[in-house]
C-alpha positions as CSV (number, residue, x, y, z in Angstrom):
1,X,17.6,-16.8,42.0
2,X,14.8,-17.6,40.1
3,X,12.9,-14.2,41.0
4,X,16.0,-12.7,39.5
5,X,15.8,-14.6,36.4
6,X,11.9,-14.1,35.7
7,X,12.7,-10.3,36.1
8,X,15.9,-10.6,33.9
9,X,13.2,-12.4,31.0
10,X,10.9,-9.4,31.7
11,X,13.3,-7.1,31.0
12,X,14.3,-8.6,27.6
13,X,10.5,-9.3,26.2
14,X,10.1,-5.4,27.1
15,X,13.0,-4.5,24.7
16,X,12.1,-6.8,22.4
17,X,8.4,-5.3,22.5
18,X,9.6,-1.4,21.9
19,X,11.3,-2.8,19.6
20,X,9.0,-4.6,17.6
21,X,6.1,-1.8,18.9
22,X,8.7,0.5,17.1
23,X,9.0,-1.5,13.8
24,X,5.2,-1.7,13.1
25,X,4.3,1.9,14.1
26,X,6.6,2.8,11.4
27,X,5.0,0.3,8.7
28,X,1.5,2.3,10.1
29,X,3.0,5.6,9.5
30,X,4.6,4.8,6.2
31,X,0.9,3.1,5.0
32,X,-0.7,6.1,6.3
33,X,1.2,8.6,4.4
34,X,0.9,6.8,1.1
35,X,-3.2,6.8,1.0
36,X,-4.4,8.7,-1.2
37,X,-6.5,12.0,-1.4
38,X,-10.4,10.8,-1.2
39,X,-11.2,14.2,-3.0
40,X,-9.0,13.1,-5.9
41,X,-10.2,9.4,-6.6
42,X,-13.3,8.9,-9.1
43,X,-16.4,7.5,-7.0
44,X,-16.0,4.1,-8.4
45,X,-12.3,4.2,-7.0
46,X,-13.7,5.3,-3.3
47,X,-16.6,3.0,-3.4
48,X,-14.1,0.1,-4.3
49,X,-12.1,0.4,-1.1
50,X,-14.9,0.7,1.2
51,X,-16.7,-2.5,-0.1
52,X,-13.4,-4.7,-0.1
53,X,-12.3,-3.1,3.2
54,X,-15.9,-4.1,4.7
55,X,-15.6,-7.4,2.5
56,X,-13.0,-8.4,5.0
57,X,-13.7,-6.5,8.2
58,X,-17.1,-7.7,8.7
59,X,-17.0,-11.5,8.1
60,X,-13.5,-11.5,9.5
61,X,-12.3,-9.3,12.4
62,X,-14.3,-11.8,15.1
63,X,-12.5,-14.7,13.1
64,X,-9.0,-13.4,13.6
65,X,-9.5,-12.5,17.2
66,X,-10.9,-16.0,18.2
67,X,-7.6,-17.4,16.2
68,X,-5.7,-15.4,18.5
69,X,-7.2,-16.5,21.5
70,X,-7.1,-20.0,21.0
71,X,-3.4,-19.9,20.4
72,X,-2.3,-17.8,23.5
73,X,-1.3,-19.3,26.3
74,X,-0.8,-16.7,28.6
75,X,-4.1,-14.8,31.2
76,X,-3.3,-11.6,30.2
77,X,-3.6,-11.8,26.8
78,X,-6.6,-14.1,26.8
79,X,-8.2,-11.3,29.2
80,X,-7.3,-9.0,26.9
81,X,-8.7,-10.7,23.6
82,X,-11.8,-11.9,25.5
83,X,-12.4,-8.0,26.4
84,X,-12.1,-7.2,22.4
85,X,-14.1,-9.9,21.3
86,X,-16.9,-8.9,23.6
87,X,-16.9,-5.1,22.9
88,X,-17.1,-6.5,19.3
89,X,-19.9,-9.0,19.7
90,X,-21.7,-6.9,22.3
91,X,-21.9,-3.3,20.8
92,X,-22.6,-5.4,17.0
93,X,-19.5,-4.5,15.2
94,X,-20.2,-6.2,12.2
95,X,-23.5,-4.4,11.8
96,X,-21.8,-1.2,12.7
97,X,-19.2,-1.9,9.6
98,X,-22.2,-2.9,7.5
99,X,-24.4,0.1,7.9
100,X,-21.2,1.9,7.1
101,X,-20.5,0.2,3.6
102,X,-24.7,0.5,2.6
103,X,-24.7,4.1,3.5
104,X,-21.8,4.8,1.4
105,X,-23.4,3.0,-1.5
106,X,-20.4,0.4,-1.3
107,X,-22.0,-3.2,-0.3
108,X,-20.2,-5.4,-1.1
109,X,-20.5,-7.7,-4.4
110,X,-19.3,-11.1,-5.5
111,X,-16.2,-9.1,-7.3
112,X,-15.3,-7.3,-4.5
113,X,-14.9,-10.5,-2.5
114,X,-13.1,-12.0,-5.2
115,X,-10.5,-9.8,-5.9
116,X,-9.7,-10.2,-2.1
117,X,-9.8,-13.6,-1.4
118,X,-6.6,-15.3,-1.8
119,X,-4.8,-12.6,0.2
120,X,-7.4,-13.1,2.4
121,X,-7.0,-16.6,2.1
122,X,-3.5,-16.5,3.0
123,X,-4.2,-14.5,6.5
124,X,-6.6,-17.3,7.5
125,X,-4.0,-20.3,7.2
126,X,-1.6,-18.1,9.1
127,X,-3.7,-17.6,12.0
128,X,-4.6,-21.6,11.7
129,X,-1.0,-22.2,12.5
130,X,-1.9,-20.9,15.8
131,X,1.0,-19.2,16.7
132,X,1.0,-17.3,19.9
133,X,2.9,-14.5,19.8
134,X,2.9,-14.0,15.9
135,X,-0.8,-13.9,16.3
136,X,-0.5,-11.1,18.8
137,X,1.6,-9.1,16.9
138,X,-0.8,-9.2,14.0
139,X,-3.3,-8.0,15.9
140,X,-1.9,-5.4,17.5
141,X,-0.3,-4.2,14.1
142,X,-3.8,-4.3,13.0
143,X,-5.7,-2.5,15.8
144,X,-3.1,0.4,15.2
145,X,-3.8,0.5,11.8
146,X,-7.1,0.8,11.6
147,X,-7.1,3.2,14.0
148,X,-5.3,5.5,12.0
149,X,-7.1,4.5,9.3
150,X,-10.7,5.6,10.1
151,X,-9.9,9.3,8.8
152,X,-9.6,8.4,5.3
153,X,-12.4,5.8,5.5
154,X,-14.9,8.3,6.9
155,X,-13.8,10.4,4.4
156,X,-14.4,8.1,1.3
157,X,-17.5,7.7,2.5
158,X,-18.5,11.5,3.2
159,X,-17.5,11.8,-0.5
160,X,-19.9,9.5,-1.5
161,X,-22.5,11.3,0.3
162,X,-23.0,9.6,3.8
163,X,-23.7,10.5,7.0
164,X,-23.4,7.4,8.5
165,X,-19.8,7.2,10.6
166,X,-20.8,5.4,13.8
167,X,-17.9,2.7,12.4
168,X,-15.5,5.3,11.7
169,X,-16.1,7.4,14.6
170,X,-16.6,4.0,17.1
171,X,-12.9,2.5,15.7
172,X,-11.0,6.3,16.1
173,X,-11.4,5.6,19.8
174,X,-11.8,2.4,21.0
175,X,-8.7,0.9,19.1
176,X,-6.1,3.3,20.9
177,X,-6.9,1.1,24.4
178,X,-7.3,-2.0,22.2
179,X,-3.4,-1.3,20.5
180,X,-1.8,-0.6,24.2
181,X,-3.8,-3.9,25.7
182,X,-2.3,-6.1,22.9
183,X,1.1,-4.8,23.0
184,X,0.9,-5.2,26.7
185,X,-0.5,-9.1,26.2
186,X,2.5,-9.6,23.5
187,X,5.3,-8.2,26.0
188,X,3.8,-11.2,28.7
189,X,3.1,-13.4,25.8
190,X,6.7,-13.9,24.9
191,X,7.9,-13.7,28.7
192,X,6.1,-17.0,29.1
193,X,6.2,-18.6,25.5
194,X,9.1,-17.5,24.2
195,X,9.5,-18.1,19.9
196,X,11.7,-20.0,18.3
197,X,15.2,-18.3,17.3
198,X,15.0,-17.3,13.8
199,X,10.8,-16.9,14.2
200,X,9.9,-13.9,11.9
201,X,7.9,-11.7,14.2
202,X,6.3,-9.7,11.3
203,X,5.0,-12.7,9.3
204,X,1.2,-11.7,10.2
205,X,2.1,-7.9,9.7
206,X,3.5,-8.4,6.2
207,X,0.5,-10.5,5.2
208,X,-2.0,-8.1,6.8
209,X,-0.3,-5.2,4.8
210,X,-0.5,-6.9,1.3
211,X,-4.3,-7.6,2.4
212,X,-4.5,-3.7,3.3
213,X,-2.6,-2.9,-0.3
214,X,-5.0,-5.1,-2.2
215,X,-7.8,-3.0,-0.4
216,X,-6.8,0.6,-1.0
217,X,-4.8,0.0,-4.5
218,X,-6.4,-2.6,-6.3
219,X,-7.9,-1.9,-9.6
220,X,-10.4,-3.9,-11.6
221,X,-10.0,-2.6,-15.0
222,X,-5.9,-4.3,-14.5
223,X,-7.5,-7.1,-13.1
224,X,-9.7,-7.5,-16.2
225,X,-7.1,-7.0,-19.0
């Protein structure tokens, strides 16, 4: 009876994972449609997203993942978060992103940070809550975003002059088995810590795409007046 019931618990996290799997590739496709032409933004525009993306990527990726591990309970997704975090720290990820941002004559500055922080902010005290399987999805949403991301990035940067794409070509690849291996910790995630009724699944998505918006649309001269 009990073999019966674990299987009938696996069943339902699966749908609920193509479900949710479903939901946030359609947030990615919708965010990916809406970026805007490289070619057709001024170099001040283009050099503004790459510093506040690397603003928050660099200092902060490691961060998130580490949030996430501490909050799972289950082996697979550990395993699966400890394999990330150690292609990250191990291949220098962070210096990988920075490179990127100098080359492309985008370092960040004091104001670039700024205009980022509270949404970043807000991302920091929801991972703090350390909520398992909200955590995941976040993640996961993330990985698949960037992914699909690294197109537009490499090409802000290529107008800017640079040559220098080992982020962007490094992220185009590796985060398609990173995406799979976190949907596949979620599924057993919720199987063995199940939420709350009523938990919004998407809470960590939602933040993660105002952080993204802030990134790609944010404009100082607004700011300013």
């Amino acid at each position: 009876m009990s073999t019966l019931v674990s299987q009938h618990e696996s069943v339902k996290a699966a749908t609920s994972i193509t479900s949710l799997q479903e939901t946030i590739n359609s947030v990615i496709e919708e965010m990916i449609k809406t970026l805007p032409n490289p070619k057709q933004l001024t170099s001040s525009e283009r050099r503004g997203i790459v510093a506040r993306y690397s603003s928050v990527l660099e200092g902060n990726f490691i961060y998130w993942m580490t949030a996430a591990l501490i909050a799972v309970k289950s082996e697979e997704a550990r395993e699966e978060l400890v394999e990330n975090l150690h292609e990250e720290v191990k291949d220098a990820h962070p210096d990988m992103m920075r490179r990127f941002a100098i080359a492309a004559h985008a370092f960040p500055t004091d104001s670039d940070a700024l205009s980022v922080h509270d949404d970043l902010t807000k991302m920091r005290k929801f991972l703090g809550r350390l909520s398992p399987v909200q955590s995941l999805a976040a993640m996961a949403f993330f990985e698949g975003f960037i992914q699909r991301f690294m197109p537009f990035l490499a090409g802000l940067a290529a107008e800017e002059g640079s040559t220098e794409m080992e982020y962007t070509d490094v992220h185009g690849v590796c985060d398609i088995a990173h995406t799979e291996g976190l949907y596949r910790a979620l599924a057993t995630e919720i199987s063995v810590n199940p939420v709350q009724p009523g938990t919004d699944l998407l809470e960590g998505v939602s933040l993660l795409r105002t952080l993204i918006d802030r990134i790609v649309y944010y404009k100082p001269e607004v700011a300013a007046a």
